[in-house]
SEFIGU-599144 format. One record per residue (C-alpha): residue in three letters; residue number from 1; z negated, x negated, y negated. Coordinates in Angstrom, 3 decimals, always signed. Layout:
N
PT   resn   resi          w          u          v
PT    ALA    NUM          Z          X          Y
...
***
This chain:
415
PT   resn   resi          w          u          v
PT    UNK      1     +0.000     +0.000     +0.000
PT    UNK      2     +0.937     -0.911     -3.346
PT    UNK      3     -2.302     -1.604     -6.126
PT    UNK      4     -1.007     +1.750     -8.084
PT    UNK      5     -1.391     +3.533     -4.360
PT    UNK      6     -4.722     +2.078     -3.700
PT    UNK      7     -6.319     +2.729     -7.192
PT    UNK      8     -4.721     +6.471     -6.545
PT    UNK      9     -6.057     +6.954     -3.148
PT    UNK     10     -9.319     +5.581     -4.304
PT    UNK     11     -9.274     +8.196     -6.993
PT    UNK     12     -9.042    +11.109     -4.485
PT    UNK     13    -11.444    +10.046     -2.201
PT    UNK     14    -13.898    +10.006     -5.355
PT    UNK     15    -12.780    +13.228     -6.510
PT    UNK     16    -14.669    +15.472     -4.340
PT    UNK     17    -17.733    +13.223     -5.350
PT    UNK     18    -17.095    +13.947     -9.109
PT    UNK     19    -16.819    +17.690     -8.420
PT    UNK     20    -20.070    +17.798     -6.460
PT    UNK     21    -21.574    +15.646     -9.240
PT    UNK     22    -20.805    +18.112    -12.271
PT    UNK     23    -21.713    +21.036    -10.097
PT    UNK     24    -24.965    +20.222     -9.808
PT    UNK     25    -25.565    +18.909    -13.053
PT    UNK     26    -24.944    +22.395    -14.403
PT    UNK     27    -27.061    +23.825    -11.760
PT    UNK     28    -30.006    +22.048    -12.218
PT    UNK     29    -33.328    +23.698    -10.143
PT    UNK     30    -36.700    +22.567    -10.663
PT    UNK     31    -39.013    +20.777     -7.953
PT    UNK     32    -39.800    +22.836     -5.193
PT    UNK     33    -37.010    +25.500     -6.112
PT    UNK     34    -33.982    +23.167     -5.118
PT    UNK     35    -32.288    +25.885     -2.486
PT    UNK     36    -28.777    +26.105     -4.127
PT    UNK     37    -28.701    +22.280     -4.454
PT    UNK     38    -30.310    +21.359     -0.798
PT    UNK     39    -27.384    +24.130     +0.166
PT    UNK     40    -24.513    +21.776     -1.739
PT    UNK     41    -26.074    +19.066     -0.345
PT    UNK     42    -26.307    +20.291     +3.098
PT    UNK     43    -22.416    +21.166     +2.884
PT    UNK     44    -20.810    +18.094     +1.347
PT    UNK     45    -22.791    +15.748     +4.523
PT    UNK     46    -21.368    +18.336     +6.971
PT    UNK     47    -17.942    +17.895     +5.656
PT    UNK     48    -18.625    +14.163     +6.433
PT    UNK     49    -19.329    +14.512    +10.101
PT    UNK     50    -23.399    +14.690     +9.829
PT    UNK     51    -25.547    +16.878    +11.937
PT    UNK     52    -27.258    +18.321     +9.011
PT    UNK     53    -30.685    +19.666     +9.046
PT    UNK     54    -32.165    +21.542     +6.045
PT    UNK     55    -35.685    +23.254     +5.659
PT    UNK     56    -37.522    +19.546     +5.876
PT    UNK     57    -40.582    +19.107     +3.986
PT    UNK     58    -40.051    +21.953     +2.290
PT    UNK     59    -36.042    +22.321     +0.538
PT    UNK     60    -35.371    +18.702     +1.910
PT    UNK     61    -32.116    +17.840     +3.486
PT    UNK     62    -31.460    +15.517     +6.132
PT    UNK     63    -27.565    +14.565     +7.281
PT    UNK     64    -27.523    +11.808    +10.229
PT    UNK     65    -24.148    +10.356    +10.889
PT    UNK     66    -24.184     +7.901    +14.335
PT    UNK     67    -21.134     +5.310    +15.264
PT    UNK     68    -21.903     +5.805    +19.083
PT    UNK     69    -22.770     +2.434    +19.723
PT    UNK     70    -26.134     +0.658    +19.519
PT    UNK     71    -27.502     -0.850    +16.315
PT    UNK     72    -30.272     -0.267    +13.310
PT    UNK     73    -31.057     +2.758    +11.796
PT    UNK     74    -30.270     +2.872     +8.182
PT    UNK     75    -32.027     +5.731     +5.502
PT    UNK     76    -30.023     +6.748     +2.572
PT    UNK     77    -32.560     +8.575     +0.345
PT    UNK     78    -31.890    +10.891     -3.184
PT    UNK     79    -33.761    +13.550     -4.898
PT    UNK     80    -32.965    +17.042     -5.325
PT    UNK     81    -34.924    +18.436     -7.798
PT    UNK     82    -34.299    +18.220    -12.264
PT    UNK     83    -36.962    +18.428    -14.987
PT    UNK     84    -38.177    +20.992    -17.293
PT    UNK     85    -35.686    +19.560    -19.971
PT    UNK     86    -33.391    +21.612    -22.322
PT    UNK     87    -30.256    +19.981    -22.510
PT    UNK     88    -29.189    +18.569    -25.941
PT    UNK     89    -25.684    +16.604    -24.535
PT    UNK     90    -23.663    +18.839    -25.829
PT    UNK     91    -21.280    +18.218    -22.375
PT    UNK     92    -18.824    +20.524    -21.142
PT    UNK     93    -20.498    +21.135    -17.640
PT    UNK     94    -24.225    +21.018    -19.459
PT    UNK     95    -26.827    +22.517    -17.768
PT    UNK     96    -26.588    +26.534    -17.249
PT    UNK     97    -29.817    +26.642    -16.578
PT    UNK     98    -32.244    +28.034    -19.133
PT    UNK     99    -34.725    +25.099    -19.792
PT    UNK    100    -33.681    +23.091    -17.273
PT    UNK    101    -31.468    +19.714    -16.776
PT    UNK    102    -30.799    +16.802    -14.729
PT    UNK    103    -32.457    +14.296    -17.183
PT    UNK    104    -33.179    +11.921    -14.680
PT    UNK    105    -29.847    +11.421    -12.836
PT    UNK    106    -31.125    +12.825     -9.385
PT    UNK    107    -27.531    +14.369     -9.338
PT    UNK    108    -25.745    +11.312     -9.599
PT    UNK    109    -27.960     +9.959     -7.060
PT    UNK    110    -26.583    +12.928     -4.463
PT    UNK    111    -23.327    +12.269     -5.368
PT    UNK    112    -23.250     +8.838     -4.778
PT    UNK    113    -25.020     +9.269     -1.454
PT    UNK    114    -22.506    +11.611     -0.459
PT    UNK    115    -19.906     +9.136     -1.411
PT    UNK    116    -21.518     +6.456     +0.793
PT    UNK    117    -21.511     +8.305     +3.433
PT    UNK    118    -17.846     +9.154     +3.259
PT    UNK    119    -17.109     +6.130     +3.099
PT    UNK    120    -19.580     +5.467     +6.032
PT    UNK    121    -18.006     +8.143     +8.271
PT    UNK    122    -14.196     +6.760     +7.631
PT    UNK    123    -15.715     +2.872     +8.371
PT    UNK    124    -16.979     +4.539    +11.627
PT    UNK    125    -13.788     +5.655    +12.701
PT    UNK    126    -12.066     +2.242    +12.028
PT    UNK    127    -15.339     +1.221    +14.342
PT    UNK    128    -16.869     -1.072    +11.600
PT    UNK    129    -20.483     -0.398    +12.418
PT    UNK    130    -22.940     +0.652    +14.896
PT    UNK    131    -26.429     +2.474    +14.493
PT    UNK    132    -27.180     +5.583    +12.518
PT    UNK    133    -27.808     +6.388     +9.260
PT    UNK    134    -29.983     +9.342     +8.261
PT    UNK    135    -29.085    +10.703     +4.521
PT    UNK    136    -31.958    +12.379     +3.094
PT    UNK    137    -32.157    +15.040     +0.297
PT    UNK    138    -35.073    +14.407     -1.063
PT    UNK    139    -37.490    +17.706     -2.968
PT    UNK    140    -39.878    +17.935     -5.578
PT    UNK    141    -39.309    +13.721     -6.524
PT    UNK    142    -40.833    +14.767     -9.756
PT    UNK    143    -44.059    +15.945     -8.783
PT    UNK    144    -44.246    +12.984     -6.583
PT    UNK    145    -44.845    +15.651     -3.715
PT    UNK    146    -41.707    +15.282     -1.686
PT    UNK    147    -41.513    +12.156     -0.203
PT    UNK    148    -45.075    +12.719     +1.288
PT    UNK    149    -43.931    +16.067     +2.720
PT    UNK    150    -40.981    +14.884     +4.186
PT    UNK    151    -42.853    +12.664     +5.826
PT    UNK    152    -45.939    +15.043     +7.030
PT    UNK    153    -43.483    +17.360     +8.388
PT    UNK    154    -42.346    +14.341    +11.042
PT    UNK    155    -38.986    +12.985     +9.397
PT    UNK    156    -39.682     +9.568    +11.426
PT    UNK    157    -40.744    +11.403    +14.452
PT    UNK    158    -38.081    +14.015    +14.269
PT    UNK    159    -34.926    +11.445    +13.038
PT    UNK    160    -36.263     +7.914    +14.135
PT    UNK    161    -38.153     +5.113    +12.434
PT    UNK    162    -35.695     +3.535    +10.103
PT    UNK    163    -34.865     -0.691    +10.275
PT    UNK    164    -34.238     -0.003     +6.377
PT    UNK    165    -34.228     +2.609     +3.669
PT    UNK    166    -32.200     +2.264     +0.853
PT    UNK    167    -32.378     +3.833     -2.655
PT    UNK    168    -31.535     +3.356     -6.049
PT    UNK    169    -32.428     +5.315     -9.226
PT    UNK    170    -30.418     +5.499    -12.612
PT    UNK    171    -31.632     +3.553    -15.900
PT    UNK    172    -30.243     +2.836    -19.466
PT    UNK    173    -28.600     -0.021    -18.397
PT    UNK    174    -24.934     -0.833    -18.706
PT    UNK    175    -22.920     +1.784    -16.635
PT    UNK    176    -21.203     -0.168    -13.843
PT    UNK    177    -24.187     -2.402    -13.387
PT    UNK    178    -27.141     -2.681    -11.051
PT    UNK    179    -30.631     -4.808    -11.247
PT    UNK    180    -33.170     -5.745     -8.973
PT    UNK    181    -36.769     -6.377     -8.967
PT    UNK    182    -37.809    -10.415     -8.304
PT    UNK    183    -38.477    -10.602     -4.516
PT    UNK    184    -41.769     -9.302     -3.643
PT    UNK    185    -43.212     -8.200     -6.883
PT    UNK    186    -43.310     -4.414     -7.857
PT    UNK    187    -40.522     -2.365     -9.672
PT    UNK    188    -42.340     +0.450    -10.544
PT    UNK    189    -45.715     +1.218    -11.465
PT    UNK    190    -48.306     +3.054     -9.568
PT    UNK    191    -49.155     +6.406    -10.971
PT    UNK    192    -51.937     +8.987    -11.277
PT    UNK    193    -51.742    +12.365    -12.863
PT    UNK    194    -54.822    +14.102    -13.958
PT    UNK    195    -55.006    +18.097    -15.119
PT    UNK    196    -58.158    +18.357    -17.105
PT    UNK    197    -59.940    +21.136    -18.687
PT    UNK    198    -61.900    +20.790    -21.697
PT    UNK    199    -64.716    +23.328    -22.041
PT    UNK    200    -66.125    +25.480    -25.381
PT    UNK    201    -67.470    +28.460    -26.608
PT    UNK    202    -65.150    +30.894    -28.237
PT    UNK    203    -65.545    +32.427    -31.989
PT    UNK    204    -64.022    +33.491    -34.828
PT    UNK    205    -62.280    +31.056    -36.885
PT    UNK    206    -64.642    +31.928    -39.965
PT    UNK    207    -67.709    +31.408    -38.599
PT    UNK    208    -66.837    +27.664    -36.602
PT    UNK    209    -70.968    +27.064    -36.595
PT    UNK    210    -70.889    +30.061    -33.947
PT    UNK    211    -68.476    +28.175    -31.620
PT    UNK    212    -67.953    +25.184    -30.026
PT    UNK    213    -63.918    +24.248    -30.295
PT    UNK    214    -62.393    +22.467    -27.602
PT    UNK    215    -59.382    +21.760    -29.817
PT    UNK    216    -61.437    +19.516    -31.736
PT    UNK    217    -62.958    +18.138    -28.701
PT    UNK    218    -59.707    +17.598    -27.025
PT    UNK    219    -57.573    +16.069    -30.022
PT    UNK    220    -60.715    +13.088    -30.044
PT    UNK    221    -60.043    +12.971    -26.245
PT    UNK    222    -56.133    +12.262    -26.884
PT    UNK    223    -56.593     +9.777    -29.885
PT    UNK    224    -59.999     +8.115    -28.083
PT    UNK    225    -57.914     +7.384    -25.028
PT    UNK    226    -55.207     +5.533    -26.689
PT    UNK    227    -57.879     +2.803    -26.738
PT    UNK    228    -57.694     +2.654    -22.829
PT    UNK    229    -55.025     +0.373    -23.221
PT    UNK    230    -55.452     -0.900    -26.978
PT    UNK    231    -59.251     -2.463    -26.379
PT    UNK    232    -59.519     -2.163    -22.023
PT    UNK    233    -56.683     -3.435    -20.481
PT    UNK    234    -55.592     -7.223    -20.956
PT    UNK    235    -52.828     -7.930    -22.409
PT    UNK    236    -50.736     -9.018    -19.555
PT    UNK    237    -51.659     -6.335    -17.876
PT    UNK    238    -49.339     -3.360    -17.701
PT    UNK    239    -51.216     -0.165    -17.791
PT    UNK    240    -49.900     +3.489    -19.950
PT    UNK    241    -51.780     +6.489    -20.625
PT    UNK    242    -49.770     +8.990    -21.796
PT    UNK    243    -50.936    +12.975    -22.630
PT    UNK    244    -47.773    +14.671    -21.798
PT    UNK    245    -49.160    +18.447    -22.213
PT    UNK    246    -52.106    +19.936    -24.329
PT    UNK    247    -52.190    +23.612    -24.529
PT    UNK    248    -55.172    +25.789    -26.735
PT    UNK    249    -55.545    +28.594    -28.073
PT    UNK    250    -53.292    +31.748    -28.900
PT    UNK    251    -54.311    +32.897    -32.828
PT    UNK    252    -54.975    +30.589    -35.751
PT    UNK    253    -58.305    +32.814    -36.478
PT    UNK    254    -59.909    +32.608    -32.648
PT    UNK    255    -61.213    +29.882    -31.492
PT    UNK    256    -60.684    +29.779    -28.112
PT    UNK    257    -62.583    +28.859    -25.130
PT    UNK    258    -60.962    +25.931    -23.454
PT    UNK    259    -58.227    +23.476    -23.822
PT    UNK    260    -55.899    +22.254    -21.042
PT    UNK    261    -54.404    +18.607    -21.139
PT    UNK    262    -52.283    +17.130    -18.750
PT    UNK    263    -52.467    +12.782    -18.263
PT    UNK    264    -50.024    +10.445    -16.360
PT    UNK    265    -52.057     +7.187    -15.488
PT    UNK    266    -50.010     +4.024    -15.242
PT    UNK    267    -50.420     +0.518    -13.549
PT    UNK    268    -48.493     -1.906    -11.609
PT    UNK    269    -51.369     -2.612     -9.354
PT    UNK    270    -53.487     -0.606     -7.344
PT    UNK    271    -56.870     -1.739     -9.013
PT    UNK    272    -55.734     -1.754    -13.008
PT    UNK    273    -54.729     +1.930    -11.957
PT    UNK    274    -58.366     +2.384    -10.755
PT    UNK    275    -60.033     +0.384    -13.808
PT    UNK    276    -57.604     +3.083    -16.308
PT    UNK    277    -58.595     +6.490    -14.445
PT    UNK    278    -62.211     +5.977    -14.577
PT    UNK    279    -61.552     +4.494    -18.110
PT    UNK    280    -59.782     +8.248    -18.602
PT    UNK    281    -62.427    +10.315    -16.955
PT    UNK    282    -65.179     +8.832    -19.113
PT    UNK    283    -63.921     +8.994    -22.365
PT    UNK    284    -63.385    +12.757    -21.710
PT    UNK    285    -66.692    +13.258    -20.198
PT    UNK    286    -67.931    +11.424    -23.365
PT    UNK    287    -66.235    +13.091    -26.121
PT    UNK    288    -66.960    +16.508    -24.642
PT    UNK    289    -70.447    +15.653    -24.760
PT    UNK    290    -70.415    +14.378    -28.708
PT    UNK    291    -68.674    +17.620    -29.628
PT    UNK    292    -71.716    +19.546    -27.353
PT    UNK    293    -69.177    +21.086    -24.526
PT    UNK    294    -71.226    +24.088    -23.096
PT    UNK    295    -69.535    +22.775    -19.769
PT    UNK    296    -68.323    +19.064    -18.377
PT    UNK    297    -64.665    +18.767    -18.734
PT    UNK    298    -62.872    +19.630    -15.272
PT    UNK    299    -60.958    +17.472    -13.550
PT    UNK    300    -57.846    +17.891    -11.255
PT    UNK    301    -55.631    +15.207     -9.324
PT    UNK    302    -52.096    +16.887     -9.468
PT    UNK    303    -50.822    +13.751     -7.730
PT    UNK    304    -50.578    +10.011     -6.522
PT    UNK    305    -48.038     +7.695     -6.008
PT    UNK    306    -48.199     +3.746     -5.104
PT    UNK    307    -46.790     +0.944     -6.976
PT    UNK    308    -43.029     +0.701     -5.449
PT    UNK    309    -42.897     -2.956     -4.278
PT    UNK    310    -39.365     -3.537     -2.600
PT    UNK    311    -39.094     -5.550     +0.213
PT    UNK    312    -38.656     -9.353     -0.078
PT    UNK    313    -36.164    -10.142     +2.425
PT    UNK    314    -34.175     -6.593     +2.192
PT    UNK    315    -33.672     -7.307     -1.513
PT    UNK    316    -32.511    -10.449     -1.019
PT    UNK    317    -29.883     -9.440     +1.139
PT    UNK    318    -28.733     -6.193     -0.688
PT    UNK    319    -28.283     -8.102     -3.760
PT    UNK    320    -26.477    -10.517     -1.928
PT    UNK    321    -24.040     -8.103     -0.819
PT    UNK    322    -23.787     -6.880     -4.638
PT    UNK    323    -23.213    -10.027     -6.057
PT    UNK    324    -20.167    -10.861     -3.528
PT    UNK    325    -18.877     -6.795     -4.466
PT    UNK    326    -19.329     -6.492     -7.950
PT    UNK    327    -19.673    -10.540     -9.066
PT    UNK    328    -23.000    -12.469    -10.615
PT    UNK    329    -22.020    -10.750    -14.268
PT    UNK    330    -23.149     -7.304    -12.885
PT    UNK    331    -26.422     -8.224    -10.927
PT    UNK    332    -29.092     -8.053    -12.975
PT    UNK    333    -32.997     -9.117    -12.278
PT    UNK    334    -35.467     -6.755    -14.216
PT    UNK    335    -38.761     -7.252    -14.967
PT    UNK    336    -40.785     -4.469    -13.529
PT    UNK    337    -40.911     -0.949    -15.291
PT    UNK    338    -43.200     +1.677    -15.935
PT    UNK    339    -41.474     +4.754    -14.802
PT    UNK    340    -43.507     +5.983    -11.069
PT    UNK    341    -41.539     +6.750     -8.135
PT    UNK    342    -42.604     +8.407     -4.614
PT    UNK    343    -40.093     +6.041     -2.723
PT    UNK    344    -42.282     +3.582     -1.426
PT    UNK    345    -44.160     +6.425     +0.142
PT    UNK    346    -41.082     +5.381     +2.939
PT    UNK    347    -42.213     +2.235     +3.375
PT    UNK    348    -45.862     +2.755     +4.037
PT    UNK    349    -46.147     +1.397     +7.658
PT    UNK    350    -44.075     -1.492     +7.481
PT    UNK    351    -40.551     -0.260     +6.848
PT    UNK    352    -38.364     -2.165     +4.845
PT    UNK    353    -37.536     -0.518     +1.242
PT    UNK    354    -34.780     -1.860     -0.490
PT    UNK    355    -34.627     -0.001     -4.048
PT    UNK    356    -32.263     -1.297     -7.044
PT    UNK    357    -31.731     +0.197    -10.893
PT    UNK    358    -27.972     +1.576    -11.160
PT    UNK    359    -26.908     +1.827    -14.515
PT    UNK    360    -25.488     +4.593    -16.535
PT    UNK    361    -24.731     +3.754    -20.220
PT    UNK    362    -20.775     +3.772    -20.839
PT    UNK    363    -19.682     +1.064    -23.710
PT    UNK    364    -19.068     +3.881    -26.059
PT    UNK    365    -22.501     +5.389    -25.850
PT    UNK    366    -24.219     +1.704    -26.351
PT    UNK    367    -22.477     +0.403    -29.116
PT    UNK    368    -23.487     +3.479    -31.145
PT    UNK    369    -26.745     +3.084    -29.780
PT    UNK    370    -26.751     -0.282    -31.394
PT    UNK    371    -25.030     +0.680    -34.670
PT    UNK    372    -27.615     +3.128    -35.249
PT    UNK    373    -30.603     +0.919    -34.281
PT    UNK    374    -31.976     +2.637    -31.680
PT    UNK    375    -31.935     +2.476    -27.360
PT    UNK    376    -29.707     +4.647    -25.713
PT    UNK    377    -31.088     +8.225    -24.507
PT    UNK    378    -33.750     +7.019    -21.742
PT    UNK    379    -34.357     +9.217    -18.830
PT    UNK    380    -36.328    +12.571    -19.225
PT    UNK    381    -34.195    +12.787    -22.912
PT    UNK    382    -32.641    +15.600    -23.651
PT    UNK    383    -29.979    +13.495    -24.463
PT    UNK    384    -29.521    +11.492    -21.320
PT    UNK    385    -25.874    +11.542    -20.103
PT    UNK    386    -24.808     +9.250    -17.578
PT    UNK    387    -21.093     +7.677    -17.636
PT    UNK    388    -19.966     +9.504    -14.603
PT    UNK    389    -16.734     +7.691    -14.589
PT    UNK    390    -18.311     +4.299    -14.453
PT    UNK    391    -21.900     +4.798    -13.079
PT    UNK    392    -20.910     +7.015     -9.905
PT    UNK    393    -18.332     +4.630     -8.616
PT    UNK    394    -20.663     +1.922     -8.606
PT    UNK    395    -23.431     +3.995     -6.928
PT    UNK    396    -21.451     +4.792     -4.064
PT    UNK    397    -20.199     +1.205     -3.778
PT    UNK    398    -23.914     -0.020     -4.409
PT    UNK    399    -25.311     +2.030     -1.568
PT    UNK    400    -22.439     +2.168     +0.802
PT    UNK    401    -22.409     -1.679     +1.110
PT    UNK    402    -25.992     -2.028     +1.132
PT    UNK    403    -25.704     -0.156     +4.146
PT    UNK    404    -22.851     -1.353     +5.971
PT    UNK    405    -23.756     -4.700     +5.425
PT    UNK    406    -27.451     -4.016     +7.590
PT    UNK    407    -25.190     -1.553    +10.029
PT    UNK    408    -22.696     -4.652    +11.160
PT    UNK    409    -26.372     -7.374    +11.622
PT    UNK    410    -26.257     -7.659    +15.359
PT    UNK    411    -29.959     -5.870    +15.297
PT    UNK    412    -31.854     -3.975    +17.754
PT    UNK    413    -32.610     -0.539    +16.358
PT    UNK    414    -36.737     -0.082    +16.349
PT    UNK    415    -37.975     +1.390    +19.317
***
């Protein structure tokens, strides 16, 4: 075939991809509520050969594709579920979903693990591998629920222990690049979110000496804990505390009789995350009690996620394999972030995580970015709009070679 006939077959095969990509983005559904995207899902892995199981841990999808002929077992993993975002892109498939969008690029994450395993199936007929690989639809990724359900409702038991799980997750980098963390040390933080309820007595906004007002008492709580980082954490130590959610009140002339804030807890290791929770619970213990709470403040864990340390010798050898498919100038090494992920929930045990950044900002979008002095839209913006013709090639290239390369190592598949 000719280069024009290459690039054009290339194009089709990536069509169906691009389709699948921009239906889902403007079909966004929450976590826990993914059914019409664990359904798309679910179709576009039977169309490439998988035995498809759906229903897993609760709307989670799981496609397993195998050569016939011994060899490792190999886990694709992406996320079903979108944020409660409004979209702001101002795209032509935007989100038709009423408060809701793909602001964190799970849906170029399906599409480019649907591509991979296209490309998978048609390397199996050629005979290019042996093994199996298990593609997993992952739910509720951003409640940092899912992984751990998948899990508690047997998907090693039910699909095999996997020799290697691969994933990668979309960042405002440059679109047609990817970056990895430095061998053995974490990519992404450890995480704990807290739902806490601050306690008062109710009045009339007229007579405040009657009442105790947990807005008060909860606005010290939000600027007091800023200092959990400012004046408790070393320097070199990466910890955030972030109050994504305070809600109070109904009427500017009642005052009402509790406050609800919700906290995300951040830390690259397991122990700063301990030192900053019990940091968090005391300050809000003690500014309840200097604003004379009739109640201590309540305290819920909504959830927990480790650190996500890939592994060494996996990374090595999947950014090996990028480096030879998209050249040194598109391999990046990143220091490690702050963003949480549930991933290395799949590793716990022993299992080999291999997890990579794939970027997403077109040229266009970043030199206005620069020109107007600011980053590009981050993930969870309202604004964040992958390059789709840039970043989804790459993705399905990224995680397709990843695993063919471990599919063709003359390995024994765990027992």
């Amino acid at each position: 075939m000719t280069g024009t006939a290459v690039a054009a077959a290339e194009r089709e095969l990536l069509r169906p991809e691009v389709e699948f990509y921009l239906d889902l983005h403007a079909h966004p559904e929450l976590s826990g509520a993914e059914r019409r995207t664990a359904a798309r899902l679910a179709e576009r892995l039977a169309a490439h050969g998988c035995e498809v199981t759906r229903g897993v841990g609760g709307h989670g999808v799981v496609g397993v594709l195998r050569s016939g002929r011994p060899g490792p077992t190999v886990l694709l993993r992406a996320e079903l579920d979108a944020l409660p975002v409004a979209e702001e892109t101002g795209l032509p498939y935007a989100s038709t979903t009423p408060g809701a969008m793909h602001a964190c690029g799970h849906d170029l994450h399906l599409a480019a693990l649907t591509g991979a395993v296209g490309r998978l199936a048609r390397a199996r007929e050629r005979g290019a591998w042996g093994g199996t690989v298990v593609a997993v639809g992952q739910p509720a990724e951003e409640t940092l629920e899912g992984a751990a359900a998948l899990l508690a409702d047997g998907l090693y038991e039910r699909f095999g222990v996997p020799d290697l799980v691969l994933a990668q997750h979309a960042a405002p980098l440059p679109a047609g690049t990817v970056a990895h963390a430095v061998p053995g040390a974490p990519l992404m933080a450890a995480s704990v979110t807290l739902d806490v309820v601050v306690h008062g007595r109710g009045g009339h906004a007229g007579t405040p000496q009657f009442a105790v007002d947990p807005v008060v008492a909860a606005a010290a709580v939000v600027l007091r804990l800023q200092s959990v980082v400012a004046r408790e954490t070393a320097p070199a130590d990466q910890v955030v505390v972030t109050v994504g959610a305070l809600h109070a009140g109904e009427r500017a002339n009642v005052i009402p009789d509790r406050a609800e804030l919700s906290l995300s807890v951040r830390a690259l290791g397991e122990e700063s995350l301990a030192r900053a929770e019990a940091a968090v619970r005391r300050v809000v213990t003690a500014e309840c009690a200097a604003s004379a709470c009739p109640r201590d403040p309540e305290f819920t864990v909504t959830s927990r996620s480790p650190a996500l340390v890939p592994d060494a010798r996996a990374t090595e050898a999947v950014r090996a394999t990028h480096g030879k498919l998209f050249g040194p100038g598109r391999v990046a090494v990143t220091a490690p972030v702050t963003a949480t992920e549930d991933a290395g929930r799949f590793a716990e045990g022993g299992v080999p995580l291999a997890y990579w950044l794939l970027g997403t900002v077109g040229a266009k979008a970043w030199r206005r970015a620069l020109a107007d002095g600011g980053p590009p839209a981050p993930n969870h913006s309202p604004r964040f709009a992958p390059d789709v013709r840039t970043a989804l090639p790459t993705g399905i290239e990224a995680l397709g070679a990843a695993a063919l390369t471990a599919l063709t190592e003359a390995k024994e598949p765990t027992k």
